[in-house]
LOSE-642462 format. One line per field, with one value per residue (C-alpha): residue in three letters; x negated, y, z. Coordinates in steps of 0.05 Angstrom, whole numbers, plus 5000, padded with zeros to 4 digits. Each point is the difference from the previous one (the first is absolute). Example, Ala and Ser with C-alpha at 12.3 -4.5 7.8 and 13.67 -1.06 7.14 Angstrom:
! residues 2
r <- c(Ala|Ser) $
u <- c(4754|4973) $
v <- c(4910|5069) $
w <- c(5156|4987) $
//
This chain:
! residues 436
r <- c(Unk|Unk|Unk|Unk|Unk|Unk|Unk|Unk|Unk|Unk|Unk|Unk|Unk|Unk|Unk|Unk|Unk|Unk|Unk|Unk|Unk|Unk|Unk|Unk|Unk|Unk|Unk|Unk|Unk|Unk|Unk|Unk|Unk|Unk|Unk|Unk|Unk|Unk|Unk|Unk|Unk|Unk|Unk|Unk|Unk|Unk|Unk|Unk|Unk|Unk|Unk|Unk|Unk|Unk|Unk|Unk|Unk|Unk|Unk|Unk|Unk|Unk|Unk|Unk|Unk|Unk|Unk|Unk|Unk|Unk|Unk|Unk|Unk|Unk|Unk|Unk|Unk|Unk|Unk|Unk|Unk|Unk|Unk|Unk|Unk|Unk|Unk|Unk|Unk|Unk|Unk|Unk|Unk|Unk|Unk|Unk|Unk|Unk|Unk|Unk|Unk|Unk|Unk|Unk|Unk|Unk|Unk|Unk|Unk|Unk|Unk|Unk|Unk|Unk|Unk|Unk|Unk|Unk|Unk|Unk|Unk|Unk|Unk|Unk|Unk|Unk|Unk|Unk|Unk|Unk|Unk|Unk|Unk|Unk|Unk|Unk|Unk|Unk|Unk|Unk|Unk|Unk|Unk|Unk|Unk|Unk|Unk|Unk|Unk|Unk|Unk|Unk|Unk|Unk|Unk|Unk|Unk|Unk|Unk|Unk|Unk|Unk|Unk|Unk|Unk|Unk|Unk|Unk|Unk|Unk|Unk|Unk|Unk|Unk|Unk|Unk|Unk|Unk|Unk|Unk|Unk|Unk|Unk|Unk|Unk|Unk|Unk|Unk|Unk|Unk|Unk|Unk|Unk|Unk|Unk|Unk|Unk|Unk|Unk|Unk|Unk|Unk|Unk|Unk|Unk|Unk|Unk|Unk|Unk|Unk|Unk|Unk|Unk|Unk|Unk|Unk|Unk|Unk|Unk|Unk|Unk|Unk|Unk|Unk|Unk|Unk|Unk|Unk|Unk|Unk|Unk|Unk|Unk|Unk|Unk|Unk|Unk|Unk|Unk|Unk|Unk|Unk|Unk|Unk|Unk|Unk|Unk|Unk|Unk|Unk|Unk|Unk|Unk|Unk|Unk|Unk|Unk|Unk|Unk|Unk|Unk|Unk|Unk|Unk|Unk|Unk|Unk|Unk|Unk|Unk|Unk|Unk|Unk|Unk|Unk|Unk|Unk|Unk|Unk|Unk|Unk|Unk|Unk|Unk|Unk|Unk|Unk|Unk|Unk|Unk|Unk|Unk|Unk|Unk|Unk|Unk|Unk|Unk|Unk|Unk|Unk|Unk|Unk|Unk|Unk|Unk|Unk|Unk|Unk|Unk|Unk|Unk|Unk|Unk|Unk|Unk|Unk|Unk|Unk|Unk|Unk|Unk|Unk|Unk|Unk|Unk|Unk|Unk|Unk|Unk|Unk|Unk|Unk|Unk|Unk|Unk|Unk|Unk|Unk|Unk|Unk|Unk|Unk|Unk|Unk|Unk|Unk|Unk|Unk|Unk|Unk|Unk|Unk|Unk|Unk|Unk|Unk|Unk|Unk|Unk|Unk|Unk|Unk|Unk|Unk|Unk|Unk|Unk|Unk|Unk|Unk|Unk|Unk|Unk|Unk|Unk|Unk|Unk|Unk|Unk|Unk|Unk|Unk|Unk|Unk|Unk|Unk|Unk|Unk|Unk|Unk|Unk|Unk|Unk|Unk|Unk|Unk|Unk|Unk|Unk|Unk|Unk|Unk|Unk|Unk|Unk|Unk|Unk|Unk|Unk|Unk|Unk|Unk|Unk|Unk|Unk|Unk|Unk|Unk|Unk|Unk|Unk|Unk|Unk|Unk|Unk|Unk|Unk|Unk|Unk|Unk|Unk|Unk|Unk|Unk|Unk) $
u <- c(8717|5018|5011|4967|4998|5037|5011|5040|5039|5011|5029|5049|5027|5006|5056|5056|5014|5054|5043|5010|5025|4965|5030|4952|5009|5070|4983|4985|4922|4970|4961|4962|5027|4961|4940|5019|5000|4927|4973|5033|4971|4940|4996|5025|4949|4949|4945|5010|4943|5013|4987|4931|4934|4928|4940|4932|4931|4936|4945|5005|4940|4963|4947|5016|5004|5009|5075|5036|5051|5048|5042|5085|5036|5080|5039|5068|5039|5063|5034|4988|4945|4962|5003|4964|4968|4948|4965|4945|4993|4936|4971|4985|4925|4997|5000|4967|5033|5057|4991|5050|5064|4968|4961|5063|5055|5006|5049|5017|5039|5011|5038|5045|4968|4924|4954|4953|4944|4981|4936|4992|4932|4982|4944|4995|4983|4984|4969|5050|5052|5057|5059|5057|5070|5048|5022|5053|5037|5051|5033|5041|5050|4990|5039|4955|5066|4996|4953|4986|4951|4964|4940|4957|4934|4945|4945|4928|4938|4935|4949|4957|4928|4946|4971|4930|4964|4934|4995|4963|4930|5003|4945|4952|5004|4993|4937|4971|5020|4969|4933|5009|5015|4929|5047|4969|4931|5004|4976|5017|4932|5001|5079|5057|4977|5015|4943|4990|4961|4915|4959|4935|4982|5000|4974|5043|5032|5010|4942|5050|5034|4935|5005|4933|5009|5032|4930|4954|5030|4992|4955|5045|5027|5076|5053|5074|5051|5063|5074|5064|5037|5058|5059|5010|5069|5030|5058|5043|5043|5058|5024|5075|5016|5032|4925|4999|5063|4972|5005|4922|5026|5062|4991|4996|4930|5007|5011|4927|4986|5021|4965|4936|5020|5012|4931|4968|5030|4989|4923|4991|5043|4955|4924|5035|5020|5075|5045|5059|5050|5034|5067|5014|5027|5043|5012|4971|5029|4954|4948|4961|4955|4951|5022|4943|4959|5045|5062|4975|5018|5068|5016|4991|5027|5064|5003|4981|5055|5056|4958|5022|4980|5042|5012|4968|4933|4953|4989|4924|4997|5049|4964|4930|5028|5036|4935|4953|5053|4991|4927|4970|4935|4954|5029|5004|5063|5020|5044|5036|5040|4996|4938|5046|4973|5061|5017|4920|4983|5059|5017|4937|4942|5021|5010|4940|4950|5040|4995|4925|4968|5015|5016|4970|5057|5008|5047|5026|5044|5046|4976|5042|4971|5045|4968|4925|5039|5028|4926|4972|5055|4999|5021|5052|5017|5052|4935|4959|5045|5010|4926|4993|5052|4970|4923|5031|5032|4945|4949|5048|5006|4914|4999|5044|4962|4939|5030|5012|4935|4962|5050|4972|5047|4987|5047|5025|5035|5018|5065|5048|4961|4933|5028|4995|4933|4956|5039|4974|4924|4999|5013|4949|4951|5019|4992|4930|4975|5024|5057|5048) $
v <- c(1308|4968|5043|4975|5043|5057|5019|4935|5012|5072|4972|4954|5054|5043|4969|5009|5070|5021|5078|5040|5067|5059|5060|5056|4972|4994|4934|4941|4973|4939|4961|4935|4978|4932|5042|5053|4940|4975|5072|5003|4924|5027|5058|4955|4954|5051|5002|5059|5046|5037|4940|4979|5013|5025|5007|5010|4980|5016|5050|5063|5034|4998|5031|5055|4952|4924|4971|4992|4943|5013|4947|4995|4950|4992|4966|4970|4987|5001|4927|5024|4995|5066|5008|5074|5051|5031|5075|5014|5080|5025|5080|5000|5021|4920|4976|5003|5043|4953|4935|5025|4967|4931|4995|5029|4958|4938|4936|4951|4949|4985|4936|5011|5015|4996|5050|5025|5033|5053|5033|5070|5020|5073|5030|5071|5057|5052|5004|5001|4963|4970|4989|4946|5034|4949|4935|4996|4933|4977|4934|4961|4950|4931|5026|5063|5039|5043|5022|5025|5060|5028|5039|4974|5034|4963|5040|5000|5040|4991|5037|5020|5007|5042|4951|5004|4996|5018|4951|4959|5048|4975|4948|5038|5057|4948|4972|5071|5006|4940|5017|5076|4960|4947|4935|4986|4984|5065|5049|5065|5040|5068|5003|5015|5019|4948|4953|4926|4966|4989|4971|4989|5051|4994|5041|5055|5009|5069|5017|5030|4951|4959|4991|5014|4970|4929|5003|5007|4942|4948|4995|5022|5068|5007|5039|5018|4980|5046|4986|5046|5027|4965|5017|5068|5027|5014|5035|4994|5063|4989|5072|4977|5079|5014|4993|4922|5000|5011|4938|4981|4945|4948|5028|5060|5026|4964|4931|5014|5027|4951|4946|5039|4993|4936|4974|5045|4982|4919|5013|5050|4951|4943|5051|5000|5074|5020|5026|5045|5034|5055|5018|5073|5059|5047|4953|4923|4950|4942|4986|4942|5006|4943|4940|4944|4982|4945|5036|5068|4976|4971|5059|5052|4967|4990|5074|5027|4949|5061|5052|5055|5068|5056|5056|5048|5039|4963|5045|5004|5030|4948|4938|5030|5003|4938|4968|5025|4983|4923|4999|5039|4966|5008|4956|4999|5036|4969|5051|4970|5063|5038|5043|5050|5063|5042|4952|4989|5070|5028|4949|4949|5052|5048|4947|4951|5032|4959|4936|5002|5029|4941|4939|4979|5008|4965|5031|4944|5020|4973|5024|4990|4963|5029|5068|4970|4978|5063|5024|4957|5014|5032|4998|5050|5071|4961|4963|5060|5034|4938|4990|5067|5002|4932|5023|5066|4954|4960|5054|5036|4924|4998|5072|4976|4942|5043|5042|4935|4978|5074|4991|4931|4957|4937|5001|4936|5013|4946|4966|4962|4928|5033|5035|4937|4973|5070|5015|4934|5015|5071|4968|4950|5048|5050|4940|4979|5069|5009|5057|4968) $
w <- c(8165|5070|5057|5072|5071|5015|4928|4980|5076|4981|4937|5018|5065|4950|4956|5060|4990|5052|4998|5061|5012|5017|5029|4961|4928|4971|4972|5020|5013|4983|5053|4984|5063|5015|4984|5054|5045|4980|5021|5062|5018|4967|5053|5051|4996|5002|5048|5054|4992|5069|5038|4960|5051|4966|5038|4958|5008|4961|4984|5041|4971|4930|4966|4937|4941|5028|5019|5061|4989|5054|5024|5006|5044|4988|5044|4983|5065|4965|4973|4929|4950|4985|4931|4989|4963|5051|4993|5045|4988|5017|4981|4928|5012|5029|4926|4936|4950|4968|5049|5055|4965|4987|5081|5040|4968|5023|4993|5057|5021|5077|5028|5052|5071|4967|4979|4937|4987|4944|4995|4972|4965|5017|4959|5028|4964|5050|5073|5057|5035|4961|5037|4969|4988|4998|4981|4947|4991|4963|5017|4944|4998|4951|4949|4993|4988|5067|5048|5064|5011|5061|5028|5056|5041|5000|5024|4982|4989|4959|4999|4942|5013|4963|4958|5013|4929|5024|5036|4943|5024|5072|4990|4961|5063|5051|4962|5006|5069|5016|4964|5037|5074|4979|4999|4932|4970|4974|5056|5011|5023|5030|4992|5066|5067|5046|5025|4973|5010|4978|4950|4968|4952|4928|4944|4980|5070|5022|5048|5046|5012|5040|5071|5030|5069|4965|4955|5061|5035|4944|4938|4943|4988|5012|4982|5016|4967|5005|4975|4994|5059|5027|5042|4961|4989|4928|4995|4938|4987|4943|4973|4981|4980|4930|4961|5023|4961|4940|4943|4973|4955|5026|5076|5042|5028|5068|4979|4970|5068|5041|4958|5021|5065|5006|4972|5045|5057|4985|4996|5053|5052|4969|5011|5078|4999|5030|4942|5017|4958|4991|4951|4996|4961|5046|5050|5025|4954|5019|5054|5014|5059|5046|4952|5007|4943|4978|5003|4964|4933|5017|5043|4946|4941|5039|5021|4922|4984|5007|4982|4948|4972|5032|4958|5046|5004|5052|5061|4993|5078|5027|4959|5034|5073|4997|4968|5057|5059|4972|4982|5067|4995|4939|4945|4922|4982|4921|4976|4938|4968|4939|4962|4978|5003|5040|5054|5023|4989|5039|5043|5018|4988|5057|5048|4987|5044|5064|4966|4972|5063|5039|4956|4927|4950|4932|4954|4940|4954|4939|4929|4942|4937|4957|5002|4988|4937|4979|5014|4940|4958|4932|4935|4992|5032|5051|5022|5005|5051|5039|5001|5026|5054|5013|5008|5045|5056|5000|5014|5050|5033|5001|5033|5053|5006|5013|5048|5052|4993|5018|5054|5013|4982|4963|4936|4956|4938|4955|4964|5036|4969|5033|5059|5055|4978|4996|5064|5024|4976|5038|5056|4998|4980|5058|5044|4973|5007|5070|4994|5034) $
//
């Protein structure tokens, strides 16, 4: 078989064999000596790697689930081609499981005093920012016998945004809202409480609703048309205290939460009411305040962006105080936290009173489906129990539920699929019934 390349040149070098003698052995060493040459020339000829400039360019945010490709320009000023093996490290939560060694490892080859680009794909795996480490390159000679190695900075953040899934039921609320606001053929009779405007009557019309004065001056009998409020003020409060933490399938209870929050804010900006919110557990971990209606949505997914659970019980006193020092006018307070039974009844239930008596408060909470399953579950005395610890923390869950509402709160409690969209339909129906 014929040798070509390095392995035929490897060959012939090494058929010179040369002896030398080296002080700590009491022989003497062999040394292939035309093939200690060929390394040295090798490592010689070697691109510096010190001397090589990388700037980046690309995505700097993303949404959970979709890929960032983030760009990598090397620079060669030196009068040698870059022959290299390049490793863009990035955290290992900015991968799929088993895809990191295959998108950070790159090859490249740079002419002298020019300059390459690489591209790395991201495909994030959590929320958050995810900062670059470092940029590991080693530069080799022709031969490929020797190389140089080095380590540059090449900072750059991207950051991972809550995906949004619930987004899919925004047009099927805003064709409600719009039959609610009258912007449809559909009208909306005897629902809201602001003024609209007058028409003829029809049957089936709700006699209340005719103007008297408007039917004396012409021949037909009118009636007022009314449509939802506007201008009202939601504000969204995230618990992020150790029961958002909890896992209800492949994420914890506030990624559910904030999914909520997201579709509610995106149709309450769109119905022309203000939407603040409000990230607490001990202390503030995110506040967005006076955003306009176009810059709601933006606004708050960038600040749930960093969000996590803390490990900490929520300060039920502090989350009130802090609530009512940024709502001070009559709002809707959406309190997304948990139904357990301990932290409402002994944190939320003694402090409530200052919230209900001046603003309308929605409580909406994460229920696992796991547990409706153990619920149905039989078949064997494993089953049984499970079923009955099962039906237990479900009826402790419904008690607690009843104790909001005697205490006038308005409570949703559904999976994390349901959560955003029977959030969603509260609202609307508090809207079209004039609560807000």
């Amino acid at each position: 078989m014929a040798l070509t390349g390095r392995t035929a040149l490897l060959a012939a070098l090494g058929s010179i064999p040369v002896g030398i003698w080296d002080p700590g052995w009491t022989g003497l060493l062999a040394v292939n000596a035309p093939l200690a040459v060929a390394c040295a020339c090798d490592f010689a000829l070697a691109a510096p790697v010190r001397r090589l400039v990388l700037t980046r360019s690309g995505d700097t945010s993303v949404r959970l689930g979709e890929p960032a490709d983030v760009t990598l320009t090397v620079t060669n000023p030196s009068n040698r081609p870059l022959r290299a093996h390049l490793r863009d490290a990035w955290p290992p939560s900015s991968w799929l499981p088993g895809t990191e060694v295959e998108a950070s490892r790159h090859r490249l080859t740079v002419p002298p005093g020019e300059r390459r680009r690489v591209t790395t794909r991201l495909r994030p795996t959590r929320r958050g920012d995810r900062q670059t480490d470092r940029v590991t390159i080693r530069s080799y000679g022709p031969l490929g016998l020797f190389s140089r190695q080095g380590t540059h900075k090449a900072a750059w953040t991207v950051r991972v945004l809550p995906p949004f899934t619930s987004r899919k039921h925004l047009p099927s609320k805003l064709a409600r809202l719009r039959e609610l606001d009258g912007r449809t053929s559909v009208l909306t009779r005897g629902e809201g409480t602001e003024f609209d405007s007058l028409r003829e009557y029809v049957p089936g019309d709700d006699t209340r609703s005719i103007d008297w004065r408007a039917t004396a001056r012409q021949s037909s009998v009118a009636v007022r048309t009314w449509r939802p409020e506007r201008d009202r003020h939601i504000l969204v409060v995230l618990d992020t205290g150790r029961t958002s933490a909890g896992r209800v399938g492949d994420a914890p209870r506030l990624d559910a939460s904030m999914d909520a929050a997201l579709l509610l804010a995106a149709l309450a900006s769109r119905a022309g009411d203000r939407v603040d919110l409000l990230a607490y557990d001990r202390r503030v971990r995110a506040l967005v305040q006076g955003r306009a209606a176009k810059d709601v949505l933006p606004s708050l997914v960038n600040a749930m962006a960093t969000l996590e659970p803390e490990l900490v019980e929520t300060d039920a006193r502090g989350l009130t105080a802090t609530a009512l020092r940024t709502a001070p006018r009559r709002s809707l307070i959406v309190l997304l936290t948990t139904l357990d039974t301990a932290p409402v009844e002994e944190g939320l239930l003694p402090v409530l009173s200052q919230l209900t008596q001046r603003h309308t408060v929605l409580l909406a909470s994460v229920a696992d489906p796991h547990v409706s399953r153990m619920a149905a579950s039989r078949g064997n005395t494993d089953a049984v129990y499970e079923a009955a610890a099962a039906a237990q923390s479900q009826s402790e869950r419904h008690r607690t539920a009843d104790q909001l509402r005697r205490h006038g709160v308005t409570v949703v409690d559904a999976t994390p699929d349901d959560l955003a969209p029977a959030l969603a339909d509260t609202y609307l129906a508090l809207k079209a019934a004039g609560r807000l």
